[in-house]
N, C-alpha and C positions, 0 to 999 in steps of 0.2 A: 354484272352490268358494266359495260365499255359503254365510250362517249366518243363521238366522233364527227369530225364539219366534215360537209362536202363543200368544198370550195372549188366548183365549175362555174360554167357559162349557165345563166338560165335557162336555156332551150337543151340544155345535158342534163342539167338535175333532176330531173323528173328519172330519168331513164338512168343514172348512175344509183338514187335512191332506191327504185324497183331493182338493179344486181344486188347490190347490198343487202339489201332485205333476204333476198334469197339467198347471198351468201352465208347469213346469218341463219336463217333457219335449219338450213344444209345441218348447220352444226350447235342446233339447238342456244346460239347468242345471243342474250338480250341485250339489247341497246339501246341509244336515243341519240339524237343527234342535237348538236351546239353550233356556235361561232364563239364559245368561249369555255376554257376550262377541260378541253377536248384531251383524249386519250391516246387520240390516230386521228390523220387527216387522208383524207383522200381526195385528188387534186391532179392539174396540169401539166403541175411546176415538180423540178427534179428536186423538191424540198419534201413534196410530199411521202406522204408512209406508205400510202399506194399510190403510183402515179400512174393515170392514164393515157391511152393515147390521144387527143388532140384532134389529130388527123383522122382517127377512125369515127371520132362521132362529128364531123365537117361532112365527111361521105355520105355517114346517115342522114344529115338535115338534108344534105343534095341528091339524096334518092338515089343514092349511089349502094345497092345492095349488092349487088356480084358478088360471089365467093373468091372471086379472080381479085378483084378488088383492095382484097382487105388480107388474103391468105398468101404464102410464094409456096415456100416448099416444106410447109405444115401447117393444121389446123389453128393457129393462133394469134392475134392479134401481136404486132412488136410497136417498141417505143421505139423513136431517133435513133437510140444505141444501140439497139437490138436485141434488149431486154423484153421480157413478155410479160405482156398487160392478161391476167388471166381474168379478171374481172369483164374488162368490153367482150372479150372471146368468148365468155359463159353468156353474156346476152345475147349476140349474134346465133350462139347456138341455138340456145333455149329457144329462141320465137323465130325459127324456120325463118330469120332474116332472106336467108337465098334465096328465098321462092317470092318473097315482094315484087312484084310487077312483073314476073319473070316470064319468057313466052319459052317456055322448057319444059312445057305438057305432051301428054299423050292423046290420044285420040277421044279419049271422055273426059278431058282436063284436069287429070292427074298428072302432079312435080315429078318430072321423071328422075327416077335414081338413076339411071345411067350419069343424066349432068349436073349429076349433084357431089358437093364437096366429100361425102360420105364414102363414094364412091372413088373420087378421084383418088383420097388419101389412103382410101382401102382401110378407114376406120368405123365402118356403121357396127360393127358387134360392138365396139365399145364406149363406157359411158364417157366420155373426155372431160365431160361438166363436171362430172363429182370428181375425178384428176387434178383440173384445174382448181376446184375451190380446197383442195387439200393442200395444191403446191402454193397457193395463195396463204392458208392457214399459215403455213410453217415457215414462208418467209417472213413474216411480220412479226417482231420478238413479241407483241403486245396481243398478239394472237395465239401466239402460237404455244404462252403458256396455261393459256383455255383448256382445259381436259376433257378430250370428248375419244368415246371409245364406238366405232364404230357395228352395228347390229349385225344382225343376220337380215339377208333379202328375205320377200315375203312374195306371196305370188296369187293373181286374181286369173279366174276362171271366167270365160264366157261363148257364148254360143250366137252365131247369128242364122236366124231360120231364113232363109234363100229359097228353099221348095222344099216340098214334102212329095208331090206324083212324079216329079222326073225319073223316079226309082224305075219307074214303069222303063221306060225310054232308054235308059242308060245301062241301069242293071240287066235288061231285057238284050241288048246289044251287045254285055259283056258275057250273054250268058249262051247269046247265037253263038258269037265265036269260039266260045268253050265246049259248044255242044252240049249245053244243060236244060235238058228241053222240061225237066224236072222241076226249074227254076223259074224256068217263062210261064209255066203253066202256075207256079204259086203267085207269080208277078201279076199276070193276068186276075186272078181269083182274089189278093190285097185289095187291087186297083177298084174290082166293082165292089166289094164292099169297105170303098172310103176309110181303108184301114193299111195304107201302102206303108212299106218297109221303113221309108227315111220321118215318118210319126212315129219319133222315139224316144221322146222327152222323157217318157216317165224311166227306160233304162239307163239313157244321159244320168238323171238324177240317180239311180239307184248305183249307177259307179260311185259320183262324186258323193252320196251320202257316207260310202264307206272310207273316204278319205276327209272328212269332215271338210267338204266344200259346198257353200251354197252361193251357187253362177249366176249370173244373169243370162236371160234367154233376148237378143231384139227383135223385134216385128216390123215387117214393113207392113204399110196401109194401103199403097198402091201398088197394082198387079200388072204384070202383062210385061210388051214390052216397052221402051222409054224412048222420048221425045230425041235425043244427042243421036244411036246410032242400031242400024239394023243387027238385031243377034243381041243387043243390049236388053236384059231384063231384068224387072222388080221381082215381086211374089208369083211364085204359080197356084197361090192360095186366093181366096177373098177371106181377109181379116175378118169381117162381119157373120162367116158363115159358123155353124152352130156348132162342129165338129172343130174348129180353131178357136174359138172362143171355150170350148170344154178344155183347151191344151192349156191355152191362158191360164185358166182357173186352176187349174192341177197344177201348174209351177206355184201359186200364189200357195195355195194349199201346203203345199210341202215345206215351205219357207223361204223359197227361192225367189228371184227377182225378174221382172218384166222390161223390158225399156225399148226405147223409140231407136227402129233401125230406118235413120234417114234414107228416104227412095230416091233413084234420080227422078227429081220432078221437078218443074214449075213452083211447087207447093212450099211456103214457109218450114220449117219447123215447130213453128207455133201451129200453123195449119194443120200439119200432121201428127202432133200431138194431141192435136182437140178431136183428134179422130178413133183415137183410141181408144178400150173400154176400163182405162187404167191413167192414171197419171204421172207419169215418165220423172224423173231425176237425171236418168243415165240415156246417152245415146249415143250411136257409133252409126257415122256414113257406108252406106253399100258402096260396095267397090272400094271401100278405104277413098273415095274422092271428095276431095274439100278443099277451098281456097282460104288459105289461112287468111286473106286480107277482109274476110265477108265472115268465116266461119263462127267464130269466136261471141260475134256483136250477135250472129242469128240465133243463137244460142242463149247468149244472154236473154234477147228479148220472146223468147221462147221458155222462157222459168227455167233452165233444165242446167245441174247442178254440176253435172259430170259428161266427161265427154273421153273414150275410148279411141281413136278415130286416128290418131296420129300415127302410123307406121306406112312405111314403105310396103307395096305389095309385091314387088321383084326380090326383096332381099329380107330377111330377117336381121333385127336391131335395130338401132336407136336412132330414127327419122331425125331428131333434134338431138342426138347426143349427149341425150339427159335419159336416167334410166326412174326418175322418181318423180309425181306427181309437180304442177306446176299451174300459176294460173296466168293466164300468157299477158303478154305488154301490148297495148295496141300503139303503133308507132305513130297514123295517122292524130290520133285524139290524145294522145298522149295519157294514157291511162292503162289499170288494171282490169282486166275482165273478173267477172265474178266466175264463170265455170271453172272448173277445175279441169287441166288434162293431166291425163293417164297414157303417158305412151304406150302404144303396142311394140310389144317385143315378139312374138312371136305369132305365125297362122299360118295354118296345115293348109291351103294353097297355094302359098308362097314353096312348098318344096314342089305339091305335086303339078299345079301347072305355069309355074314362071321360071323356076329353077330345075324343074323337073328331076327331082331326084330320087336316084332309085331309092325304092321302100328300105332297102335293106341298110340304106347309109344314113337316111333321115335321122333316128334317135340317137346315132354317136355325135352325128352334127349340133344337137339338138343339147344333147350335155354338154359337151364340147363348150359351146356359147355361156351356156347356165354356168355351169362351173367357174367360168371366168367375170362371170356376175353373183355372184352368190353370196354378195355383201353388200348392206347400204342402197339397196336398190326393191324397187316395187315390178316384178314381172310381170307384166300382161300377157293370158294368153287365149287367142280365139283358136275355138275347134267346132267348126261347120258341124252341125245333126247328122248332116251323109256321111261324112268322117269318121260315125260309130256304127255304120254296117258293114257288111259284106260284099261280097261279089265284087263290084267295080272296085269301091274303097278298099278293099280288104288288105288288113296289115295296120291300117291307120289307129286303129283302138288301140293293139298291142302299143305301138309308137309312143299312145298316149298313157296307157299305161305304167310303159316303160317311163314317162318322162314323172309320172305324179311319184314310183316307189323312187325317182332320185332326188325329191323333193322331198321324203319322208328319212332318209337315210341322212340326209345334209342338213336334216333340223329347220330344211324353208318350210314355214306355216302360210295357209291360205287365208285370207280377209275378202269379206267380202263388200258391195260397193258401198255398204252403210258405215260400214270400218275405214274405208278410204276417206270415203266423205269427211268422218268425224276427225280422222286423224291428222288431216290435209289442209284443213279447212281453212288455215291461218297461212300456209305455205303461198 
C-alpha cells in the first residue's frame, strides 16, 4: 500500500486520479490517496514526484484536442524543461483524445488513420502506454522499488457474421474466372438448399475447440443496405429467420458466446439488443465505426459490459496505444464508463481489402506484430466466417492457423469474454 496527494487544479483532478488508477492497476498497486502523511505527490509544481504538465491539461479544458497540439516530434506529452510527463501522454492515448470533435472521418464517419498520430509517428503496432507507465515506474525511487514481474500476453478470439449467401455471388465469380464450373454448380445447389458455404460456424468452432478457444460470434439485427451510403451494408441474413436462429443456438450449445454486432442504423444499442434472442454483455460496431464522444455512454445505457470495437481498419495495432483492456474517461461529464474496452489488434480485412496484402506475406506480418507484443498485453482478434473457406478466401484459415500454433508454441493462452470481464473488471 502507497499513499499519495494529488495536488492539481480541481477541474484536473478528476482526470489526473482516473491515470493513476490505471497507472496503478497496470502494475497491480494498491493505494489511497491523502493531503497528509503521503508517500509520493503528484502535482504542477517542479516539487512534485510526478510532475505534470500544466499546459497540457489548460488544452484539455479549452477543447483543445489535436494531436498537433500537445505532440512535436514524438508521441509524448513534455514539461517546460523538456522532460516527459508520461502520465498526461497515457491519458491522451488511452481515450482516442485525437478524435474529440475531430472532422478527420471517412465516408461512413470513421477516424481516419491516415491523420492520426499513429500514423504520423509510425507507432500503431506498438503498445506506447504500457512503455510509458514502466518508464514512469522506474523513474520514481518510491515506485520503483514495487516488484512486479511482468506475464505473458493472452489472446481473445472472435468472429463477426457479415453474410452467410454472398458465397453465392462472390465465390461464384471467383470460380467464373478460374473456370470451375464444378464449383458454381455446388455454389448453386448450397444456395437452394439454404445450406451456402460461409454457414460455418459449427467448423469455426471445431478448429477453435482443438486449441481450447471459446469465441464470441456477433449478429447483426438489421439487414440490407444502410441509411449513410450506397454499396453500405448490414446482414444479408434476417436474424429472426429459423435457420439463423438454429446457428445461434449451436454456439450457445457448444459453449461459446453470442453478442450484439452494432448495425449502421438509426437504432440505439439498447434498441438493438432488445432485438435479440439472447442477451448481449459483449458488442463490436460493424465497420469497426463509432464516435468515441457518443460510443461509450450508448453502451453504458444499453447494459452491455464489453466492448470489442476499437481498432483501426486500414491498419493493424493499437487504435489508442494501449494493448490491454480499459474502461474509458468521459472528458465531457467528467467521469468513468462502466463498459469495458478491449482493443482490436488485429482483422483479416484489414490485410486483404485496405492494405491488400498478398496471402503469402499476411502471416509473417501477422507474427512479426505478435512477437513484439507477446508480453503484458490482451490480443484481440476478429476473423470474418468467410475467412474459413475456400475459393475467394482461400489461404486465410492456413494464416489463421498459422497465427493460433504461434500462440501455442510462445505459451499465449486464450480467455475468453467471461475471463476478460472477470479479470478486468476493476481496471
Amino acid at each position: 500500500m502507497i499513499t499519495v496527494k494529488v495536488d492539481v487544479s480541481p477541474d484536473s483532478k478528476l482526470i489526473v486520479e482516473y491515470t493513476w488508477n490505471l497507472f496503478c492497476k497496470h502494475f497491480d498497486i494498491v493505494y489511497s490517496c491523502a493531503n497528509e502523511s503521503y508517500d509520493l505527490t503528484i502535482g504542477f509544481g517542479p516539487d512534485s514526484d510526478i510532475q505534470l504538465s500544466e499546459d497540457f491539461y489548460n488544452k484539455l479544458h479549452n477543447k483543445d484536442y489535436m494531436w498537433k497540439s500537445h505532440f512535436t516530434n514524438s508521441p509524448i506529452v513534455t514539461l517546460d524543461n523538456g522532460q516527459p510527463d508520461y502520465l498526461s501522454s497515457a491519458f491522451y492515448l488511452v481515450n482516442c483524445v485525437q478524435e474529440l470533435k475531430s472532422t478527420d472521418i471517412d465516408s461512413i464517419g470513421r477516424f481516419l488513420y491516415q491523420q492520426s498520430l499513429q500514423n504520423h509517428f509510425n507507432c500503431v503496432k506498438k503498445d506506447l502506454v504500457s512503455g510509458y507507465f514502466s518508464k514512469l515506474k522506474d523513474s520514481v525511487p518510491t515506485l520503483k522499488k514495487i516488484a512486479y514481474s511482468e506475464e505473458k500476453s493472452k489472446f481473445f478470439i472472435s468472429h463477426d457474421n457479415d453474410t452467410f449467401h454472398a458465397s453465392f455471388l462472390q465465390d461464384g465469380f471467383w470460380a467464373l474466372r478460374n473456370g470451375r464450373f464444378d464449383v458454381i454448380l455446388k455454389l448453386m445447389t448450397a444456395e437452394a438448399l439454404r445450406n451456402p458455404g460461409w454457414i460455418n460456424l459449427d467448423k469455426i468452432m471445431d478448429i477453435n475447440d482443438e486449441h481450447g478457444i471459446k469465441s464470441t460470434f456477433f449478429w447483426l439485427v438489421n439487414k440490407g443496405n444502410t441509411f449513410l451510403k450506397k454499396g453500405l451494408k448490414n446482414a444479408d441474413y434476417n436474424f429472426d429467420d429459423s435457420y439463423v436462429q438454429a446457428q445461434v443456438k449451436q454456439v450457445e450449445s457448444r459453449g461459446y458466446y453470442n453478442g450484439l454486432h452494432k448495425s449502421i442504423s438509426k437504432e440505439t444499442y439498447k434498441e438493438e439488443s432488445e432485438r435479440l434472442s439472447f442477451t448481449p454483455i459483449a458488442n463490436r460496431n460493424h465497420y469497426l465505426r463509432l464516435n468515441v464522444e457518443e460510443h461509450y455512454n450508448e453502451l453504458d445505457n444499453a447494459n452491455i459490459d464489453l466492448d470489442f470495437s476499437l481498432g483501426f481498419a486500414e491498419h493493424y495495432g493499437f487504435r489508442n496505444s494501449y494493448g490491454v483492456p480499459f474502461h474509458p474517461f468521459d472528458l465531457a461529464a467528467k467521469k468513468t464508463n462502466k463498459v469495458l474496452e478491449v482493443p482490436l489488434a488485429i482483422m483479416d480485412t484489414t490485410f486483404h481489402t485496405y492494405l491488400k496484402t498478398p496471402r503469402k506475406d499476411i502471416a509473417n506480418l501477422m507474427i512479426d506484430f505478435l512477437d513484439e507484443n507477446k508480453n503484458g498485453k490482451l490480443l484481440s482478434v476478429l476473423w470474418h466466417n468467410k475467412f474459413f473457406t475456400s475459393y475467394k478466401f482461400e489461404g486465410y484459415l492456413t494464416i489463421y492457423k498459422t497465427m493460433l500454433a504461434y500462440f501455442k508454441q510462445e505459451g499465449i493462452n486464450p480467455v475468453d469474454q467471461n475471463e476478460i470481464a472477470e479479470t478486468y473488471k476493476n481496471h
